[in-house]
LUMNU-704353 format. One record per residue (C-alpha): residue number from 1; x, y, z; residue in three letters. Coordinates in pm, 1 decimal. Each point is the difference from the previous one (the first is absolute). Example, Ala and Ser with C-alpha at 12.3 -4.5 7.8 and 13.67 -1.06 7.14 Angstrom:
<tilos>
TILO  k  px  py  pz  r
TILO  1  1230.0  -450.0  780.0  ALA
TILO  2  137.0  344.0  -66.0  SER
</tilos>
This chain:
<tilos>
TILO  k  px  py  pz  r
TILO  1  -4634.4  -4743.5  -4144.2  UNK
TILO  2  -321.2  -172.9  126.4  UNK
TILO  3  61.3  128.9  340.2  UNK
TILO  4  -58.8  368.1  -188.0  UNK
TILO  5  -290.7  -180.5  -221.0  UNK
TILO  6  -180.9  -149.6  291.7  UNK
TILO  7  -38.8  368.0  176.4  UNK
TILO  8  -40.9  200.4  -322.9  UNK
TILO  9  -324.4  -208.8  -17.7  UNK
TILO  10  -100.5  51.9  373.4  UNK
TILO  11  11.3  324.5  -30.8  UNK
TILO  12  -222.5  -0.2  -363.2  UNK
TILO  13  -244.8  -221.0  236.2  UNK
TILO  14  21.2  188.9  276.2  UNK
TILO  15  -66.5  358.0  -162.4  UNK
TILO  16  -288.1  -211.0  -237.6  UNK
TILO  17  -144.4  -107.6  318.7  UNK
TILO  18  31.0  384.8  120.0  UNK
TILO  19  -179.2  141.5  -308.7  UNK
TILO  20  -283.4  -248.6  42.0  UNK
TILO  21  -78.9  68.9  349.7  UNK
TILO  22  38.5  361.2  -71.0  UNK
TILO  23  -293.0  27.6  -289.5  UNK
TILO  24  -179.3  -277.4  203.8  UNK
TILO  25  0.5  223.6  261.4  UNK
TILO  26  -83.9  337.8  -194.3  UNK
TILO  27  -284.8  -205.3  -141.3  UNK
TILO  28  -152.4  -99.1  345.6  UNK
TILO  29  46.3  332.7  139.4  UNK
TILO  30  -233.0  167.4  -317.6  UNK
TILO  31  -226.3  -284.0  18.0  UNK
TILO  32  -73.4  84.5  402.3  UNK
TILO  33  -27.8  377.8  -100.6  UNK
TILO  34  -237.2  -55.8  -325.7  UNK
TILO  35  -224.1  -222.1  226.1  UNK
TILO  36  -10.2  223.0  309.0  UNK
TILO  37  -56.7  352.0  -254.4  UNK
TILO  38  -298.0  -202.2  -188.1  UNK
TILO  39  -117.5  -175.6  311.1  UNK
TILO  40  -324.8  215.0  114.5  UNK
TILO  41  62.7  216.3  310.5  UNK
TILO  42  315.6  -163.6  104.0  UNK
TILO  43  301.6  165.2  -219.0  UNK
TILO  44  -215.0  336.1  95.8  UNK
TILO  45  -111.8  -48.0  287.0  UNK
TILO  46  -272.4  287.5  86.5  UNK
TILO  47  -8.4  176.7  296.6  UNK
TILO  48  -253.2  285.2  49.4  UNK
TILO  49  -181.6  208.9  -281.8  UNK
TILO  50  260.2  59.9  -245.7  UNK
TILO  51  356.3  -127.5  146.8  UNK
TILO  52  155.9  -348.2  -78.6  UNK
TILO  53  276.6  -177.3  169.1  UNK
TILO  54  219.1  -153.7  -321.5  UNK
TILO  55  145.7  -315.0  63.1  UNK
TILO  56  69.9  -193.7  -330.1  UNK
TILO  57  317.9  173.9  -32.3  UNK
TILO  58  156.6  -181.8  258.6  UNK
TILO  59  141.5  -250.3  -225.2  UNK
TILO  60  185.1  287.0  -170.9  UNK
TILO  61  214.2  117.8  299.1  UNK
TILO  62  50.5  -373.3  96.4  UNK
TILO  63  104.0  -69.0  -371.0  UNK
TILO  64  228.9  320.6  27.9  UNK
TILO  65  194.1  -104.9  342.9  UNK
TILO  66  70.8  -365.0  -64.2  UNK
TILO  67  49.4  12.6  -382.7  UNK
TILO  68  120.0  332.2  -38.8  UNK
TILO  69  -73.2  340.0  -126.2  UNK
TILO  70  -25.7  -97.1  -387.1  UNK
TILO  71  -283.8  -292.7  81.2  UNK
TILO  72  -157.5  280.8  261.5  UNK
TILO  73  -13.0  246.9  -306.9  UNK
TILO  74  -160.8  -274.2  -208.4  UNK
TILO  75  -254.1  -113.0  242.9  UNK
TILO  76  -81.5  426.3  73.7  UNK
TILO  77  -72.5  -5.9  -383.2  UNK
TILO  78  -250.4  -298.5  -7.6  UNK
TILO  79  -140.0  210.0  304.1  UNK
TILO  80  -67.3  286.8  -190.3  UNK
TILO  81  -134.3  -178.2  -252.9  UNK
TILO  82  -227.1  -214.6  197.9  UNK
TILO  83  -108.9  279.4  183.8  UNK
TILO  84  -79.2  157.2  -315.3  UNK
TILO  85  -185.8  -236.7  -119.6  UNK
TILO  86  -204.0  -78.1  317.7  UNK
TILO  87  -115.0  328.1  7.9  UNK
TILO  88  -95.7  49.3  -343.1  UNK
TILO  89  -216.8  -369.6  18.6  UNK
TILO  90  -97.7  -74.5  351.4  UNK
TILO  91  -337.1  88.4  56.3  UNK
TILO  92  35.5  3.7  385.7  UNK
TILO  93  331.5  242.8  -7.5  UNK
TILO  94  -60.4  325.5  185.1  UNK
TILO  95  -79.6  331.0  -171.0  UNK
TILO  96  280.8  196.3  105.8  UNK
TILO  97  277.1  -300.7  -104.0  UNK
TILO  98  -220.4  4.2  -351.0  UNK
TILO  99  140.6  413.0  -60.8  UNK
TILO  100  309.1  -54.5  157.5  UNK
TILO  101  118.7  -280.7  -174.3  UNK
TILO  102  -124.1  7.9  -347.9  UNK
TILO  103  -108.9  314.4  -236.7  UNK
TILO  104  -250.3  -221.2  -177.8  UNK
TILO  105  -222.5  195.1  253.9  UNK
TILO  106  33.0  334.2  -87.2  UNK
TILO  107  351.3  24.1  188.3  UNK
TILO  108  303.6  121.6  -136.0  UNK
TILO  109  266.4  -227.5  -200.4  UNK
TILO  110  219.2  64.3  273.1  UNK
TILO  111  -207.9  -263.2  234.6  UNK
TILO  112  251.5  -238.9  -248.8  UNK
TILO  113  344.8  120.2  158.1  UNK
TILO  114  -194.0  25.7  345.9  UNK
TILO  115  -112.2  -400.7  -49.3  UNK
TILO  116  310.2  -91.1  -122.7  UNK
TILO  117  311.2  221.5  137.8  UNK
TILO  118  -66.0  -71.5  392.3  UNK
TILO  119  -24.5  -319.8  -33.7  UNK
TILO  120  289.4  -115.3  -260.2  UNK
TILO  121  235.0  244.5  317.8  UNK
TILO  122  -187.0  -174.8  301.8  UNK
TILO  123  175.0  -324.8  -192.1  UNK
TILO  124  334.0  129.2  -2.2  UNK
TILO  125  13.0  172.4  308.6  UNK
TILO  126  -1.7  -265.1  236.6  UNK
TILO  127  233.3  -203.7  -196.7  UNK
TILO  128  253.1  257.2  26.6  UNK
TILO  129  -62.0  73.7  347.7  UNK
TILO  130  34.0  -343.6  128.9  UNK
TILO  131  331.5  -84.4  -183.4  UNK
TILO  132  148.6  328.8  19.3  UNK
TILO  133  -72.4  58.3  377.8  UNK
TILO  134  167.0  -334.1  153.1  UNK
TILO  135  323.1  193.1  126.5  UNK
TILO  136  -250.9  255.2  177.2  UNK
TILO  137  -269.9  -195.7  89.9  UNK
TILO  138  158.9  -389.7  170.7  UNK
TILO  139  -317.8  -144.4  122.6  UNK
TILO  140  -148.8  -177.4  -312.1  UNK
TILO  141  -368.5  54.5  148.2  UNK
TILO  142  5.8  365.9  69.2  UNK
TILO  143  164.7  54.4  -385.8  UNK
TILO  144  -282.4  -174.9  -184.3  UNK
TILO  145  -249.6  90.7  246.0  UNK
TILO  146  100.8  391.6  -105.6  UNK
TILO  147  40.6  -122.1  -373.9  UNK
TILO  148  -362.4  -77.1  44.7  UNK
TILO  149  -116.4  299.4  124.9  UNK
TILO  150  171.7  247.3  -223.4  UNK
TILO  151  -78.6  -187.5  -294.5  UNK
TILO  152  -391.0  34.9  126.0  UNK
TILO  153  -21.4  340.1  84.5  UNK
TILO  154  207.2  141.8  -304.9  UNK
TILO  155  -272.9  -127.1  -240.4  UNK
TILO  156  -275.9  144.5  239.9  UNK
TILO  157  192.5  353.4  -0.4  UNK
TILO  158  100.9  33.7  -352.4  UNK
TILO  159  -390.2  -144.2  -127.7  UNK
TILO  160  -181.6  272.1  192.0  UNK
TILO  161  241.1  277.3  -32.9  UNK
TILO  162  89.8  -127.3  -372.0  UNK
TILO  163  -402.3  47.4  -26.4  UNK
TILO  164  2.7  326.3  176.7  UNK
TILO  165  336.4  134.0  -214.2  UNK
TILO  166  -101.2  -72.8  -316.3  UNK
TILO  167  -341.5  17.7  -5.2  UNK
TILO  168  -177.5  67.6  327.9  UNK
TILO  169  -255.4  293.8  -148.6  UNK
TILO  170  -141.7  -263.0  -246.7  UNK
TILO  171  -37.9  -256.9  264.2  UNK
TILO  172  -190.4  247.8  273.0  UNK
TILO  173  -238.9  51.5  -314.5  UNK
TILO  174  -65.9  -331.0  -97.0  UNK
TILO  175  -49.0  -175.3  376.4  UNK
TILO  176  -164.1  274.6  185.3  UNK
TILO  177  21.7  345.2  -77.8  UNK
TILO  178  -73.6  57.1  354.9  UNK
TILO  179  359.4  29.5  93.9  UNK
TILO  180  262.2  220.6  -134.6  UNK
TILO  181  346.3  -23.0  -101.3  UNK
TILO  182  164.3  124.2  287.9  UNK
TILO  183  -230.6  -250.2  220.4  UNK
TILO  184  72.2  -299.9  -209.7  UNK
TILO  185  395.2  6.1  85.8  UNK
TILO  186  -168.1  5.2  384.3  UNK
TILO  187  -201.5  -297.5  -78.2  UNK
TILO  188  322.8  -148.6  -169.6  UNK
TILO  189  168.2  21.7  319.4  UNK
TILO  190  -224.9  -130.0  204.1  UNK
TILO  191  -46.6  -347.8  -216.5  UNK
TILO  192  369.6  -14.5  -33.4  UNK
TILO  193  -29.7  11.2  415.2  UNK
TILO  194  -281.0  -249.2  -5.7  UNK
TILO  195  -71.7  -252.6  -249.5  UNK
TILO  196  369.2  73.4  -105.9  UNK
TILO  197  151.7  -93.3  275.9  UNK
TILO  198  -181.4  -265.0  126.9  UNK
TILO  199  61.6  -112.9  -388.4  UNK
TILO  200  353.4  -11.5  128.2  UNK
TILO  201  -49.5  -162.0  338.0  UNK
TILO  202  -186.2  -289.9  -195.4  UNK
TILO  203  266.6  -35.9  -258.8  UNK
TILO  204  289.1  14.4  269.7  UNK
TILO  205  -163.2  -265.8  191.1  UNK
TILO  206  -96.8  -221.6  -257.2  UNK
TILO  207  337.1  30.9  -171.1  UNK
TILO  208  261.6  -94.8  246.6  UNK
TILO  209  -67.7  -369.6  76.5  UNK
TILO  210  -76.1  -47.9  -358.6  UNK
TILO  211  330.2  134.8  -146.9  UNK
TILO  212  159.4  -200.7  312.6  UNK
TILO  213  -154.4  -278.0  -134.1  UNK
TILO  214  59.7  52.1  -380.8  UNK
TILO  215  337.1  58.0  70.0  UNK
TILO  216  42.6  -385.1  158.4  UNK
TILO  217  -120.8  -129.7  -261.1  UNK
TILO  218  287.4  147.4  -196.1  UNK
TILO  219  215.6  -37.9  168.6  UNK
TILO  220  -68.1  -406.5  50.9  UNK
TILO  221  -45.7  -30.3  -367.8  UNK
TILO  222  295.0  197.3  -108.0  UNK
TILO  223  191.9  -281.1  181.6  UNK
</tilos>
């Protein structure tokens, strides 16, 4: 009877001790990504006249692969809304991110879902992929590395072509008028090609040894 006592409260310890790494962990990971979208020129990092290479979301794909989809889906939703909020407030936040991301500009309402919607599925995605895809991807690296990637480049596709869907005409109007509709899915394309996937390059190789290493940690304090 204390045999069944003594493990009854390991196991209360043990998934206690679980819990409190997990929201410790949650916490860090939306600390990092807060700091890096706020941090001038480094969460958005620009490169040329109008593109930027978005790299505070990083935490949310790391948060999705080693703590799961659900914590991935709750980290994509403090990246919408930190997103939303940096481009509403930030002085030095580009033009073009200002109409896309927020209709206090003159944009449509639907710059809300576009904010929001990619990023809350760029959490879950990778999640899923990584813990679903272990019987057809063995090699640990090559799973997260492509958890990474997919997770980066989904947000890039369905922002722009979210943008382009649901309100492209409104958007050619308010950041150029120079360009048409049919042209702005062409210069969709070619950022998803660019910025996009050198978004995803970054992300891949910044998220492997870090998941590697979060994933120790576990691991030795789940012990």
């Amino acid at each position: 009877m204390n045999t069944e006592h003594t493990v009854e409260n390991t196991k209360r310890k043990k998934t206690r001790k679980e819990k409190i790494l997990f929201i410790t962990q949650l916490a860090v990971l939306l600390s990092i990504e807060i700091l890096l979208c706020f941090t001038p020129y480094l969460g958005f990092i620009p490169i040329g006249g109008t593109m930027e290479i978005v790299i505070f979301l990083i935490p949310v794909i790391i948060g999705s692969i080693v703590l799961g989809p659900t914590a991935g889906g709750i980290l994509g939703f403090f990246g919408g809304l930190t997103c939303f909020i940096f481009y509403t407030v930030a002085p030095y936040a580009s033009f073009n991110g200002r109409i896309m991301y927020t209709p206090f500009n003159g944009s449509s309402y639907w710059t809300i879902v576009v904010c929001f919607v990619p990023r809350i599925i760029m959490g879950i995605i990778p999640g899923v992929l990584y813990k679903y895809g272990k019987k057809a991807i063995k090699n640990d690296y090559v799973r997260t590395g492509i958890a990474c990637f997919l997770g980066s480049i989904t947000n890039t596709i369905l922002v722009l072509f979210g943008t382009y869907f649901l309100w492209g005409k409104d958007y050619v109007a308010l950041s150029s008028g120079n360009m048409s509709y049919s042209e702005l899915f062409f210069g969709f394309l070619f950022l998803t090609f660019t910025a996009g996937l050198l978004e995803a390059i970054v992300t891949t190789i910044v998220g492997i040894p870090i998941c590697k290493a979060l994933f120790t940690i576990i691991k030795k304090n789940s012990k």
